[in-house]
gemmi code that builds the backbone of each chain (N, CA, C; Angstrom):
import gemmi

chains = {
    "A": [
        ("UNK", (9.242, 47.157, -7.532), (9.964, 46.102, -6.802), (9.041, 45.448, -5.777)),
        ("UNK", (9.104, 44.293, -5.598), (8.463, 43.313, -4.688), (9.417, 42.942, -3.467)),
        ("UNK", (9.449, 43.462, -2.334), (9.993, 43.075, -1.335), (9.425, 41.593, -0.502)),
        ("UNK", (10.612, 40.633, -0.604), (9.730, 39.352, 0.231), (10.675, 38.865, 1.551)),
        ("UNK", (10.364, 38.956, 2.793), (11.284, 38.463, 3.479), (11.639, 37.075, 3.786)),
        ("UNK", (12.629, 36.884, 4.112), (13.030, 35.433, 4.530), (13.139, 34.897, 5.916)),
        ("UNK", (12.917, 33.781, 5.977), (13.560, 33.694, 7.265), (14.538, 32.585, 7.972)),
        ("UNK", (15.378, 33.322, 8.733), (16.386, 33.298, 8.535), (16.829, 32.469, 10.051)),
        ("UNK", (17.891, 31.021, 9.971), (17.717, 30.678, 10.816), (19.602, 30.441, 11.594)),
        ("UNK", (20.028, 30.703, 12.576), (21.365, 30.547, 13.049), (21.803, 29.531, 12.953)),
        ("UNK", (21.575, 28.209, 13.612), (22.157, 26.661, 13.902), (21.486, 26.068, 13.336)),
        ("UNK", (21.882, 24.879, 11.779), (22.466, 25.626, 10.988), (22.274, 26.590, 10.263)),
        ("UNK", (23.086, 27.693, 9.718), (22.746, 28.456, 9.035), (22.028, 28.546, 8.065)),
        ("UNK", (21.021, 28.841, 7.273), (20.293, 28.995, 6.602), (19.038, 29.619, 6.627)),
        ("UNK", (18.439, 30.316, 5.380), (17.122, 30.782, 5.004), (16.682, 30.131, 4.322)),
        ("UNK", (15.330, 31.069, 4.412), (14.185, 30.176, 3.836), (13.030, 31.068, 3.402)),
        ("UNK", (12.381, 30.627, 2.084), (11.462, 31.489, 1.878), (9.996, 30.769, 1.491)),
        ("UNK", (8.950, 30.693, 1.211), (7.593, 30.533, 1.138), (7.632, 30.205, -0.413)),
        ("UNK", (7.320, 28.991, -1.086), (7.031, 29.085, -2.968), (5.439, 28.658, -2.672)),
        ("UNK", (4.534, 29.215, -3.814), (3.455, 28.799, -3.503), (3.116, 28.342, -4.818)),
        ("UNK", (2.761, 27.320, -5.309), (2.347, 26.413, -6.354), (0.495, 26.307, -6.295)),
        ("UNK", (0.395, 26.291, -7.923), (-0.966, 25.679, -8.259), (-0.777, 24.464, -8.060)),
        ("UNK", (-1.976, 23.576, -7.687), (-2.383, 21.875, -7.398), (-3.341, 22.094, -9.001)),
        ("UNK", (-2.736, 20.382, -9.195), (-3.826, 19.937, -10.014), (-5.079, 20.221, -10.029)),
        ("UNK", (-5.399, 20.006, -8.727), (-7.080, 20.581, -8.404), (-7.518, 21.809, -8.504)),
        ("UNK", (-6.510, 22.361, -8.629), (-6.918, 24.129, -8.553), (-6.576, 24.721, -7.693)),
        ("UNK", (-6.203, 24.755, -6.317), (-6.005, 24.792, -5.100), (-4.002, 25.514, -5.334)),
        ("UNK", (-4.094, 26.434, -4.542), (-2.355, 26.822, -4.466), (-2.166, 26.152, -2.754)),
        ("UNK", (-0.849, 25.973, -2.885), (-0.201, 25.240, -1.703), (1.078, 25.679, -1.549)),
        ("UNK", (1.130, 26.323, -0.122), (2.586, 26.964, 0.478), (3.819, 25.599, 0.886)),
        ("UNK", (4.834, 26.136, 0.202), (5.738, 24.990, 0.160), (7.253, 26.036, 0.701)),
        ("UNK", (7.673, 25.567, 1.883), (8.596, 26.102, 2.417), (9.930, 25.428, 1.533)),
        ("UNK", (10.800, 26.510, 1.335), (12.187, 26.074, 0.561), (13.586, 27.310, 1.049)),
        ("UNK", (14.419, 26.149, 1.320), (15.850, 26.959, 1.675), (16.563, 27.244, 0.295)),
        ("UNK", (16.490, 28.663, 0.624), (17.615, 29.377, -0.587), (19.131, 28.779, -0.790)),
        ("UNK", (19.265, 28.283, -1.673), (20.632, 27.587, -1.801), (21.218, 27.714, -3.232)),
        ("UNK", (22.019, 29.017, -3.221), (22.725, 29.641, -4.078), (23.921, 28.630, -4.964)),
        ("UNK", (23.667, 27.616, -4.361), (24.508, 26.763, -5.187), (23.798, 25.779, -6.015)),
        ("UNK", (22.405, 25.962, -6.180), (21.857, 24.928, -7.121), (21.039, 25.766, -8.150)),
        ("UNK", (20.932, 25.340, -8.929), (20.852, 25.149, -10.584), (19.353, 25.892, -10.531)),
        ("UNK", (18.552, 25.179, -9.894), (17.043, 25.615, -10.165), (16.599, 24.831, -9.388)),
        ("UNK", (14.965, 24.693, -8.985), (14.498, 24.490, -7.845), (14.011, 23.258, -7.750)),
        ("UNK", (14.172, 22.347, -6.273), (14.621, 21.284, -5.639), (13.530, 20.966, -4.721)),
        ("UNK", (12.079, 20.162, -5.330), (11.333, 19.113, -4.924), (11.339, 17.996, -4.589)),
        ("UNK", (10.736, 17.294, -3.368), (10.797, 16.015, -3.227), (9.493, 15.456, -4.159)),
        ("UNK", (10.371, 14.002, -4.411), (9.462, 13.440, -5.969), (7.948, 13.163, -5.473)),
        ("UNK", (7.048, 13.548, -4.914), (6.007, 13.120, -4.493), (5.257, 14.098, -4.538)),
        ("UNK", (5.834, 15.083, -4.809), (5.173, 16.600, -5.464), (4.609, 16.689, -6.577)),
        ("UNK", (5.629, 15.490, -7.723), (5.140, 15.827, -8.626), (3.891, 15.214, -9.464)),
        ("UNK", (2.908, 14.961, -8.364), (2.081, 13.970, -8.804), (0.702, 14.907, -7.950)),
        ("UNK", (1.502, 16.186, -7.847), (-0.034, 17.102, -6.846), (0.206, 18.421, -7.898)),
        ("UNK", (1.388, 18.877, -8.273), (1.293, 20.264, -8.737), (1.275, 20.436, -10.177)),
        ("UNK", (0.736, 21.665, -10.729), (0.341, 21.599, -12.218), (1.530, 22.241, -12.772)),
        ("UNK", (2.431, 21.404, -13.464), (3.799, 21.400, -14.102), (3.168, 21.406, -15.605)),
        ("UNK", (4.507, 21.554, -16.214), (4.280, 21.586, -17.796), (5.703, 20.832, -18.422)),
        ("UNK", (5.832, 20.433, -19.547), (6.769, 19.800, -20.210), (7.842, 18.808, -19.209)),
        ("UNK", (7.239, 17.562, -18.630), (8.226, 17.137, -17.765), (9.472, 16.248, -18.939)),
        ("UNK", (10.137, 16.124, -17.959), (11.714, 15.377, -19.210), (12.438, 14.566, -17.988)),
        ("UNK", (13.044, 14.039, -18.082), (14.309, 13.261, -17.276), (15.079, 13.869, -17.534)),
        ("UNK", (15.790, 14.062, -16.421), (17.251, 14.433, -16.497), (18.209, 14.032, -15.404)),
        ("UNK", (19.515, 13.921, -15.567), (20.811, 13.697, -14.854), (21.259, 14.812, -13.658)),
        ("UNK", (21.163, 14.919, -12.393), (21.460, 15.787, -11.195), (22.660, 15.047, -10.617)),
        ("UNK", (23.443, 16.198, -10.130), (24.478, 15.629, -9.143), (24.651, 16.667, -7.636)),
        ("UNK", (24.928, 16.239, -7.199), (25.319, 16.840, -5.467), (26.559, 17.825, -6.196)),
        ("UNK", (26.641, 18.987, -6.290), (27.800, 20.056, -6.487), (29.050, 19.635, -5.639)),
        ("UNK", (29.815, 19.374, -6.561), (31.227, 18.705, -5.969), (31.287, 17.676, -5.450)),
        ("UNK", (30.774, 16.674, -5.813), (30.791, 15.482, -4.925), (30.828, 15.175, -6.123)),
        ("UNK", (31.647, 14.392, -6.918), (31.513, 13.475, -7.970), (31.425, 12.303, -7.380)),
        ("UNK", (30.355, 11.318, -8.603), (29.633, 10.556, -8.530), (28.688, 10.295, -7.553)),
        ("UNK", (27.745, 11.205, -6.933), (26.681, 11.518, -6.655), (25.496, 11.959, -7.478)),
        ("UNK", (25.291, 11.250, -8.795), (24.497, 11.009, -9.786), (22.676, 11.067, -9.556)),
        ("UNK", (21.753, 11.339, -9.885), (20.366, 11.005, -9.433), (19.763, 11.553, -10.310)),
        ("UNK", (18.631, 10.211, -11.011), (17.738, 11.011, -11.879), (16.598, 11.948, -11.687)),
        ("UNK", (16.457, 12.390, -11.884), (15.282, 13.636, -11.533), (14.549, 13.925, -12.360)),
        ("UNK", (12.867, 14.671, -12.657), (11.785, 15.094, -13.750), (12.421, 16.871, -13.513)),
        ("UNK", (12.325, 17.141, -14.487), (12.693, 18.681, -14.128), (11.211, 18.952, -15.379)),
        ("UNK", (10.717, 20.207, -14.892), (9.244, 20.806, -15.550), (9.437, 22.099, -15.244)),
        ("UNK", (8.243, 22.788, -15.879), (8.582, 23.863, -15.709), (7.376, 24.095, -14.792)),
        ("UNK", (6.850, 25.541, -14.219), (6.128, 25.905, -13.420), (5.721, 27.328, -12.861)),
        ("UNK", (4.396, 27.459, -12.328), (4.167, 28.543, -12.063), (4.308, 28.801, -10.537)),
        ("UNK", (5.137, 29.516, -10.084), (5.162, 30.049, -8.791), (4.980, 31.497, -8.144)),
        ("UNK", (4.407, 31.986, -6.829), (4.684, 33.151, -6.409), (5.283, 33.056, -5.340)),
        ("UNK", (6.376, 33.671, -4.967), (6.887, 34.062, -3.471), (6.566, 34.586, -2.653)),
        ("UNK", (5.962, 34.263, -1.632), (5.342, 35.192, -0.289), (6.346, 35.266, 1.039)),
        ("UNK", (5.709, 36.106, 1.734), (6.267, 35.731, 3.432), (5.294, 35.660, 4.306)),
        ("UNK", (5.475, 35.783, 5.491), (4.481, 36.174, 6.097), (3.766, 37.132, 6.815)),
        ("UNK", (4.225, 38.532, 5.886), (4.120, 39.548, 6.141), (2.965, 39.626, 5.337)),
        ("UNK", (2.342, 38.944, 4.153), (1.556, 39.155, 3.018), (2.313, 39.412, 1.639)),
        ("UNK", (3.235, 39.790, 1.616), (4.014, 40.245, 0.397), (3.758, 38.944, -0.322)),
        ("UNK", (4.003, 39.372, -1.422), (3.802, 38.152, -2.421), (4.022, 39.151, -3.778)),
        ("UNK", (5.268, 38.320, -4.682), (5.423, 38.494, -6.405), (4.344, 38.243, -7.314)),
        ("UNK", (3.933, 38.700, -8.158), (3.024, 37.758, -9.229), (3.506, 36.663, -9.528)),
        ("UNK", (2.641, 35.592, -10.268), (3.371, 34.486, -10.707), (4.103, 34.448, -11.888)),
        ("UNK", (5.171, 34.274, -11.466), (6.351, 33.565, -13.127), (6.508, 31.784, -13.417)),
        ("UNK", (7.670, 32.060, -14.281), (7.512, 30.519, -14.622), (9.032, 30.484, -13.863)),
        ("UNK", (9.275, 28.838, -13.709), (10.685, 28.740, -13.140), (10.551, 27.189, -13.708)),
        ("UNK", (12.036, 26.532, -13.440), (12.827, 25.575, -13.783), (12.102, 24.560, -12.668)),
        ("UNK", (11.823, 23.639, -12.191), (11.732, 22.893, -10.875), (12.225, 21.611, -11.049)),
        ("UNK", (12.887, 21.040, -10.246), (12.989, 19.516, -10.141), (12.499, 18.912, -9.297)),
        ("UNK", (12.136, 17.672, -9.777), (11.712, 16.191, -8.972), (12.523, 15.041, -8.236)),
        ("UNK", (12.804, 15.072, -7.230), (14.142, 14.119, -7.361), (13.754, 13.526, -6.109)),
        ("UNK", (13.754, 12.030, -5.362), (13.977, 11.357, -4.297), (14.835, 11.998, -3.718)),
        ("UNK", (14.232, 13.005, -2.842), (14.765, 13.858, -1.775), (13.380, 13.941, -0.755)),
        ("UNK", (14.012, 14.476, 0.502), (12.833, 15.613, 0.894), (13.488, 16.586, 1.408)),
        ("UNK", (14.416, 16.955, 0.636), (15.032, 18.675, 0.951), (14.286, 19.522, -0.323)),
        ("UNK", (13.909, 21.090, 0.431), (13.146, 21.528, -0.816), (14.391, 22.957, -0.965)),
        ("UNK", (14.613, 23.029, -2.348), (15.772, 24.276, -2.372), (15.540, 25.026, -3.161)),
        ("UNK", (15.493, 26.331, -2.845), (15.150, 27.313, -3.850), (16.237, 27.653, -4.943)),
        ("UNK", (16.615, 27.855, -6.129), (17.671, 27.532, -6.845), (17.585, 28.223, -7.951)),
        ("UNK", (18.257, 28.761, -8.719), (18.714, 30.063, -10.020), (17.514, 29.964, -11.230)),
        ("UNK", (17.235, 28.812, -11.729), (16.816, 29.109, -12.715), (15.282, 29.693, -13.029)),
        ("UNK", (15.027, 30.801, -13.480), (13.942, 31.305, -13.287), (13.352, 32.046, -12.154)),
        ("UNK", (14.325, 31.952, -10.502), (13.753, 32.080, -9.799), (15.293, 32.674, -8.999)),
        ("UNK", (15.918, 32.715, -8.741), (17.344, 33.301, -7.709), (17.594, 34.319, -8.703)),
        ("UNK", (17.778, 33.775, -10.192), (18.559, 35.004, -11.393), (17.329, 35.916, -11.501)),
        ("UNK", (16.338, 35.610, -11.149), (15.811, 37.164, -11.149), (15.730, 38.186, -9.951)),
        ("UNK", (16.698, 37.600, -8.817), (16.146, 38.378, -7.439), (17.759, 38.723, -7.101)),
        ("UNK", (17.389, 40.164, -6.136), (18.363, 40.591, -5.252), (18.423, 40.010, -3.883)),
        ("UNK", (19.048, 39.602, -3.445), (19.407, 38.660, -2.465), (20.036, 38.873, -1.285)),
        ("UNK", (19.155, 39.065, -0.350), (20.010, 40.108, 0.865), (19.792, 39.886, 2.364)),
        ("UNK", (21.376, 38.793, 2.516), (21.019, 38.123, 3.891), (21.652, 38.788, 4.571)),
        ("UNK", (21.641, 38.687, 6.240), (22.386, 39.685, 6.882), (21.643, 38.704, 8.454)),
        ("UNK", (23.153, 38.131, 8.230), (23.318, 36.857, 9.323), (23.018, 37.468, 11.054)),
        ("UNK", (24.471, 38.548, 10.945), (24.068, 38.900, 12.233), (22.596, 39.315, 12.841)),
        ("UNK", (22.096, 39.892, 12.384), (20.479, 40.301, 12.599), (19.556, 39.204, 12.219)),
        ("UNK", (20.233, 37.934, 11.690), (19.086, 37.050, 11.245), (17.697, 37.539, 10.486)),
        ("UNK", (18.346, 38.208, 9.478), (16.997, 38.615, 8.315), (17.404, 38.950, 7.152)),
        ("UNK", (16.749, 39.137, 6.216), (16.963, 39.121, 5.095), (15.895, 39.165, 4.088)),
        ("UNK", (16.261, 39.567, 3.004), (15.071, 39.307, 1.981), (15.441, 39.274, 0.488)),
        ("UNK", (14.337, 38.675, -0.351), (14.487, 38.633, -1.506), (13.524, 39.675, -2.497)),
        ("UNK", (14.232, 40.565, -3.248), (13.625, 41.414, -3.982), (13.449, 41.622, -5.440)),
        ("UNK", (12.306, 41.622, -6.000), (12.268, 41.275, -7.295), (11.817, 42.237, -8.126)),
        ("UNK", (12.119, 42.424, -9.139), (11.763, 43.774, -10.129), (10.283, 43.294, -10.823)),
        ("UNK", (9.495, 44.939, -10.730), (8.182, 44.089, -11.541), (8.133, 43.873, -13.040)),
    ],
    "B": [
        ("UNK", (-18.645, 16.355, 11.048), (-17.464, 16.017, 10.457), (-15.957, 16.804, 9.915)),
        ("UNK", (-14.962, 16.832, 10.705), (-14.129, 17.481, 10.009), (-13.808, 17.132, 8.519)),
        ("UNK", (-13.447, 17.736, 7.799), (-12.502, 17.903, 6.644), (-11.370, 18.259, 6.524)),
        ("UNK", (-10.541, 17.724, 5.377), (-8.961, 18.315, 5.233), (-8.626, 18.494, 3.476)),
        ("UNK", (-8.443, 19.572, 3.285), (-7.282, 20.164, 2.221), (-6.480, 20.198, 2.037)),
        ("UNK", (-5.512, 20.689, 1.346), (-4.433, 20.842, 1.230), (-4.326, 22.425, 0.298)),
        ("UNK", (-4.114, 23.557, 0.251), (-4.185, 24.708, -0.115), (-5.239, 25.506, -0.306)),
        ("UNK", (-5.414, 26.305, -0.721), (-6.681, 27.581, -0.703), (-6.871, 27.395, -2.439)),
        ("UNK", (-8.191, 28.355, -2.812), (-8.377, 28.228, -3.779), (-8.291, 29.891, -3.749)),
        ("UNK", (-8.499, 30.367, -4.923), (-7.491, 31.907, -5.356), (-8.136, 32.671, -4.527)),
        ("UNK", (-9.357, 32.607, -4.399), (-10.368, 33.754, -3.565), (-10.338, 33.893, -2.489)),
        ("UNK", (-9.890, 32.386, -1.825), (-9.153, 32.748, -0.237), (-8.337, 33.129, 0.481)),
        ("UNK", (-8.478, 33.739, 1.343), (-6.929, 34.414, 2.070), (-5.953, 33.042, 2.723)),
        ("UNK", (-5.095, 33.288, 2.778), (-4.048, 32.213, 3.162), (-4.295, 31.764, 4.838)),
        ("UNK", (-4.409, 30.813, 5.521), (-5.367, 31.186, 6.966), (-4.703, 31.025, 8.080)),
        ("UNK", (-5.030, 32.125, 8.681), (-3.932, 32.802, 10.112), (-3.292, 32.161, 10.656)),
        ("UNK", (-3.574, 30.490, 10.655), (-2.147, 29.917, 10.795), (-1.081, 28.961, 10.373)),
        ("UNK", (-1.171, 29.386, 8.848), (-0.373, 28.541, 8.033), (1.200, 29.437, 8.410)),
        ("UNK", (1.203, 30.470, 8.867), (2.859, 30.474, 8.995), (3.316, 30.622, 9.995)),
        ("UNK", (2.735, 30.963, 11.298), (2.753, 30.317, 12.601), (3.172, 28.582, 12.616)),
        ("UNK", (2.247, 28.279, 12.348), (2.888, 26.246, 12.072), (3.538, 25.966, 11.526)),
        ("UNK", (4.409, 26.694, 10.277), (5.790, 26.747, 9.469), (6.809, 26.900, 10.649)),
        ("UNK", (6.858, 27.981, 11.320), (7.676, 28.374, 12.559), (7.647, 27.285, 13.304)),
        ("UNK", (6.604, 26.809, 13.810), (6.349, 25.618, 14.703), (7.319, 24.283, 14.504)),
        ("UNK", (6.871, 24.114, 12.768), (7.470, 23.302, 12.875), (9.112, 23.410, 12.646)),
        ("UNK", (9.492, 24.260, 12.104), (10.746, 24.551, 12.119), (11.486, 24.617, 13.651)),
        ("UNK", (10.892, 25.456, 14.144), (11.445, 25.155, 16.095), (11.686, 23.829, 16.345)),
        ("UNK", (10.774, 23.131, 16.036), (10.367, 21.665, 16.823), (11.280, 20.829, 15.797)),
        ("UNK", (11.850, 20.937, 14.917), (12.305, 19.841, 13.942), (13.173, 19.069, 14.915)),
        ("UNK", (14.030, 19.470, 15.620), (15.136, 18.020, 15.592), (13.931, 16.567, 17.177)),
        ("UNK", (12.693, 17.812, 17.448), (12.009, 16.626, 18.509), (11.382, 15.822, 17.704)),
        ("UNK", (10.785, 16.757, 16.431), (9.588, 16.236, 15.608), (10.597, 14.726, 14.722)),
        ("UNK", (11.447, 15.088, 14.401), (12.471, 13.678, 13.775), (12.674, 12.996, 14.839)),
        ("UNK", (13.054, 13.135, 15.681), (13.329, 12.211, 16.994), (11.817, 11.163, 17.223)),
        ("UNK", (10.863, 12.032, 16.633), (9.717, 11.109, 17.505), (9.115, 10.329, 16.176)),
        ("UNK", (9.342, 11.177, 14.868), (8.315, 9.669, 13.836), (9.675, 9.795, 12.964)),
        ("UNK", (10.994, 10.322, 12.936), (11.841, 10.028, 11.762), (11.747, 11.389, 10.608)),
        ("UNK", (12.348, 10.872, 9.516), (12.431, 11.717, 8.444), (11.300, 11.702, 7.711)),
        ("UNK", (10.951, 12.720, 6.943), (9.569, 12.796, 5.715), (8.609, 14.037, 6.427)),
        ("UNK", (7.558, 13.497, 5.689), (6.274, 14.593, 5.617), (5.692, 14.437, 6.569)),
        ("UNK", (5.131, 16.008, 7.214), (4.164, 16.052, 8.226), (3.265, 16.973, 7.456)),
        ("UNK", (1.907, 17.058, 8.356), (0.815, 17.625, 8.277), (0.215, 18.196, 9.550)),
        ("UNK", (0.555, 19.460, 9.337), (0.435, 20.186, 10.874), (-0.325, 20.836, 10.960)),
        ("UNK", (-1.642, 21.441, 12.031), (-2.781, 22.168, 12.290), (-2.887, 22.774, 13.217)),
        ("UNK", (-2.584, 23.920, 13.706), (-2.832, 24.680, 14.659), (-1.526, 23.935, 15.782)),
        ("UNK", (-0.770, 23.700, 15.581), (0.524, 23.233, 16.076), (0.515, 21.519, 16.385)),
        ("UNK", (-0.246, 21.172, 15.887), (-0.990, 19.791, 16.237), (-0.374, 18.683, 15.078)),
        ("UNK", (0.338, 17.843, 14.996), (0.878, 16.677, 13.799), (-0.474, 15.602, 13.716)),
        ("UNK", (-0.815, 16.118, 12.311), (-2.196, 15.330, 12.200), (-1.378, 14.101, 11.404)),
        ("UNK", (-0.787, 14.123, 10.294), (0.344, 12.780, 9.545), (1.527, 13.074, 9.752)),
        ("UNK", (1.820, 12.078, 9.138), (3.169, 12.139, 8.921), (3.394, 10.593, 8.060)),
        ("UNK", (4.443, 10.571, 6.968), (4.824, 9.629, 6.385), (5.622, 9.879, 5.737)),
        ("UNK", (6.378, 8.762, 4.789), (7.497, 8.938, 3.920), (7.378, 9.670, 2.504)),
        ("UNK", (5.651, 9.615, 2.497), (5.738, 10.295, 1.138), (4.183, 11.624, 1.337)),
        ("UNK", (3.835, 12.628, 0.869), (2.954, 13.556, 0.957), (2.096, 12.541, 0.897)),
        ("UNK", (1.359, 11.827, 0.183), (0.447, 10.973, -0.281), (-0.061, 9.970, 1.244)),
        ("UNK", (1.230, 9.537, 1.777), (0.979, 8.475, 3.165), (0.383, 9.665, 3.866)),
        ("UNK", (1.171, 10.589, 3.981), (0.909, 11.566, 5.109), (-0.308, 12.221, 5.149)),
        ("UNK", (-0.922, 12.389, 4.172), (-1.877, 12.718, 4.436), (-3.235, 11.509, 4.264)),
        ("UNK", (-2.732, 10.706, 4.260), (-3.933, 9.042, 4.426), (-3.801, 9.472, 6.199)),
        ("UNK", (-2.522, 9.351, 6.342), (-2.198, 9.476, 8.050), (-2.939, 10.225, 8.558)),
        ("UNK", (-3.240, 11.686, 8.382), (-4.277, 12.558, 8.757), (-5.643, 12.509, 8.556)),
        ("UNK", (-5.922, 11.413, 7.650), (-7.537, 11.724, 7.463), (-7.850, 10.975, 8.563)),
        ("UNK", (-7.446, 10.442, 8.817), (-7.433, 9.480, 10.349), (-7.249, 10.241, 11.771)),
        ("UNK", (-7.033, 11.223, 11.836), (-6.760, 12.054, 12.400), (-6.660, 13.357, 12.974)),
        ("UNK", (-8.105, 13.365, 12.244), (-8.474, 14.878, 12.187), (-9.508, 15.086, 13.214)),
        ("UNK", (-9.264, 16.583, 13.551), (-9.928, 17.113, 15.172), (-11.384, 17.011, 14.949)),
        ("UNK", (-11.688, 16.621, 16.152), (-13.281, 16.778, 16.018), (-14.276, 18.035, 15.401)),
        ("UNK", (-15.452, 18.328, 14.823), (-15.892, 19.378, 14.980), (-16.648, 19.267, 13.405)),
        ("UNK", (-17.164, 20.365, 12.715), (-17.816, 19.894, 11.391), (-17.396, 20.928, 10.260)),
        ("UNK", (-16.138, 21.469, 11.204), (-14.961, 22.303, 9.527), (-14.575, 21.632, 8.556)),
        ("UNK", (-14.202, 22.617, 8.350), (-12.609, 22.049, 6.884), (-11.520, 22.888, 7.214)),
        ("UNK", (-11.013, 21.922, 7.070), (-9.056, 22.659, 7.833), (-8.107, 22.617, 6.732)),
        ("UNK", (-7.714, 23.052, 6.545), (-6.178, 23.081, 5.626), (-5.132, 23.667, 6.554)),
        ("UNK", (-4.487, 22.181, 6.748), (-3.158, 22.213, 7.488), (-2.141, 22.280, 6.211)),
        ("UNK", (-0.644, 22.758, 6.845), (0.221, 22.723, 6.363), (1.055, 21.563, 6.063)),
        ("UNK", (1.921, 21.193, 4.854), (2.582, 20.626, 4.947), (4.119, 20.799, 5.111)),
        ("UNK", (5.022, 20.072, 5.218), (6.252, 20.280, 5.549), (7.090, 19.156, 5.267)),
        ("UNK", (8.398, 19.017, 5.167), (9.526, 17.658, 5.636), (10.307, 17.740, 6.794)),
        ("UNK", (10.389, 17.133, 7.362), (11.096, 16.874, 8.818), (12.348, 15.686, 8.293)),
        ("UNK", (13.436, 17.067, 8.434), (14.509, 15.754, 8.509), (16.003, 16.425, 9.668)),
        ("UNK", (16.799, 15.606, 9.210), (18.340, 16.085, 10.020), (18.995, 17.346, 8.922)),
        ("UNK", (19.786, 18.286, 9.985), (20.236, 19.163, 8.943), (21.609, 18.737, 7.789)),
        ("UNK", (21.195, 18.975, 6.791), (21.904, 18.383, 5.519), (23.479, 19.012, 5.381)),
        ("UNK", (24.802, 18.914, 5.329), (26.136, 19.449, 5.029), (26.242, 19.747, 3.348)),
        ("UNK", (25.425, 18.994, 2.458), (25.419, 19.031, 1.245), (24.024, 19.425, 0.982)),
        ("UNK", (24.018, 20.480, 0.153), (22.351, 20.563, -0.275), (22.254, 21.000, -1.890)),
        ("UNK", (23.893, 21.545, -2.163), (23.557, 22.335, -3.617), (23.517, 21.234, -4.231)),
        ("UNK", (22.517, 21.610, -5.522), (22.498, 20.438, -6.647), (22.567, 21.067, -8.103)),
        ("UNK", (23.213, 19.951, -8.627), (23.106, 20.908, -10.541), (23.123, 19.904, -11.169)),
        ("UNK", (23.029, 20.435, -12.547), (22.804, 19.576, -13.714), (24.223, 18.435, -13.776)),
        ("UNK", (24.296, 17.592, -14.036), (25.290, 16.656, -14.400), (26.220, 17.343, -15.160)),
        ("UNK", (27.410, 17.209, -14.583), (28.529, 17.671, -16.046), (29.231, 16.609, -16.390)),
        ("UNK", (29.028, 15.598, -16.378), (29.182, 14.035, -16.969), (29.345, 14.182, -18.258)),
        ("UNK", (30.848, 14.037, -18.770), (30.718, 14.249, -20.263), (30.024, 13.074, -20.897)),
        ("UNK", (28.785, 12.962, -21.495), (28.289, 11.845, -22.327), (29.025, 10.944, -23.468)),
        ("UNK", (28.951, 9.665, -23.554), (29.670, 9.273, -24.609), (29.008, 8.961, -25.849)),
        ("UNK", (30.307, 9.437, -26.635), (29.762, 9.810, -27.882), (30.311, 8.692, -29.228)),
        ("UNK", (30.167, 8.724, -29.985), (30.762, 7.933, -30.873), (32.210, 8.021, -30.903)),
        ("UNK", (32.577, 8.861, -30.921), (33.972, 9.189, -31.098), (34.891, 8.606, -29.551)),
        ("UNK", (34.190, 8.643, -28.906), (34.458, 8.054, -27.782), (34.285, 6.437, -27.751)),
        ("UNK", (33.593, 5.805, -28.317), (33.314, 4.237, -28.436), (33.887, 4.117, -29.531)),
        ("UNK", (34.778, 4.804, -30.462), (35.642, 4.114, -31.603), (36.917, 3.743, -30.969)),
        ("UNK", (37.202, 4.341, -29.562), (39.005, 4.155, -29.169), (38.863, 2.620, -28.426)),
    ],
}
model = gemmi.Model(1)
for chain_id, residues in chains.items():
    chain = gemmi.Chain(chain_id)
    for i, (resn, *xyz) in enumerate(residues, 1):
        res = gemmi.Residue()
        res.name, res.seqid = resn, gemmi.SeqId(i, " ")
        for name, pos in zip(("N", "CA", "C"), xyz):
            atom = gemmi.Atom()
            atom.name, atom.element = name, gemmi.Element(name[0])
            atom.pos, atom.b_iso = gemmi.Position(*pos), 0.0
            res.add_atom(atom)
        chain.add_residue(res)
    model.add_chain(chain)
structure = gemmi.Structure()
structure.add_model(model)
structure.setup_entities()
């Protein structure tokens, strides 16, 4: 198991954990993203996708969860990521789901990457972490 | 001459203060929006070297802006915005139309 912590913030509520991506150039780059158990798979602003080394991009149709007609097209690719903190911990790299979308919220999200982790926030103490099987 | 990067290459250690300036800027977000708006910054030792609407401006913004001396720095990047009420996102469940649908 890979222990990674989060961190974890009161007003507003939310965590956050470290994704670290290959660059085109070769170069990996720490990209901060809030865990948000309500999205699909993971949530780039579109200007990313013109620095990081993705694979099979496609168009596709996104919506805001429960908000109908909040529609937005997005590149969804696939990708290599590792999770760190800043303790040093860090997963090996897997592949995950990512999207591209005219945002600049970055969200960490199920596919490839939440469905493989145990997930363990704990508000009052403000900490938490994400744990992954090797 | 300074220099600027943007990530490490595999052999390097990640550098002592890329998550210190994550914190930084996370503390500082609602001054750091107050003072250039929403989008990308580029932060160094607690220092906003860019900032712009897209990674690409932001860091034109910083090459302009980089500390004196004859390193190479790799600052962090980040987005600076207001906190969001909506953030989950998913695939469309928009039923598509289909033929059978354009015969009625």
């Amino acid at each position: 198991m890979t222990r990674v912590s989060l961190v974890v913030h009161p007003d507003p509520g939310h965590a956050e954990t470290f994704l670290r991506f290959r660059q085109k150039n070769g170069t990996r780059v720490h990209v901060k993203a809030v865990i948000d158990t309500g999205s699909h798979a993971t949530l780039l602003p579109a200007t990313w996708e013109h620095e990081l080394d993705i694979r099979n991009p496609r168009r596709v149709t996104l919506e805001r969860a429960g908000v109908p007609g909040l529609e937005f097209e997005a590149t969804e690719a696939t990708i290599m990521v590792r999770v760190e903190d800043k303790e040093g911990n860090s997963t090996a790299p897997f592949e995950i789901t990512i999207w591209f979308a005219g945002t600049i919220e970055t969200l960490t999200g199920f596919d490839g990457l939440l469905n493989r982790a145990i997930l363990h926030l704990d508000m009052p103490n403000l900490s938490g972490y994400l744990e992954f099987p090797d | 001459m300074t220099t600027m990067r943007l990530g490490q290459w595999d052999d390097e250690p990640t550098p002592p203060h890329t998550f210190p300036d994550f914190a930084w800027i996370s503390e500082n977000q609602q001054e750091l929006v107050a003072q250039y708006g929403e989008g990308f910054v580029l932060v160094y030792e607690k220092q906003v070297l860019g900032f712009g609407a897209t990674l690409q401006e932001a860091m034109a913004n910083a090459e302009r802006n980089l500390p004196p001396g004859d390193g190479e720095i790799i600052p962090v990047v980040d987005t600076i915005h207001r906190p969001y009420a909506i953030s989950s996102v998913r695939r469309s469940t928009r039923i598509p139309l289909d033929s059978s649908t354009n015969a009625e």
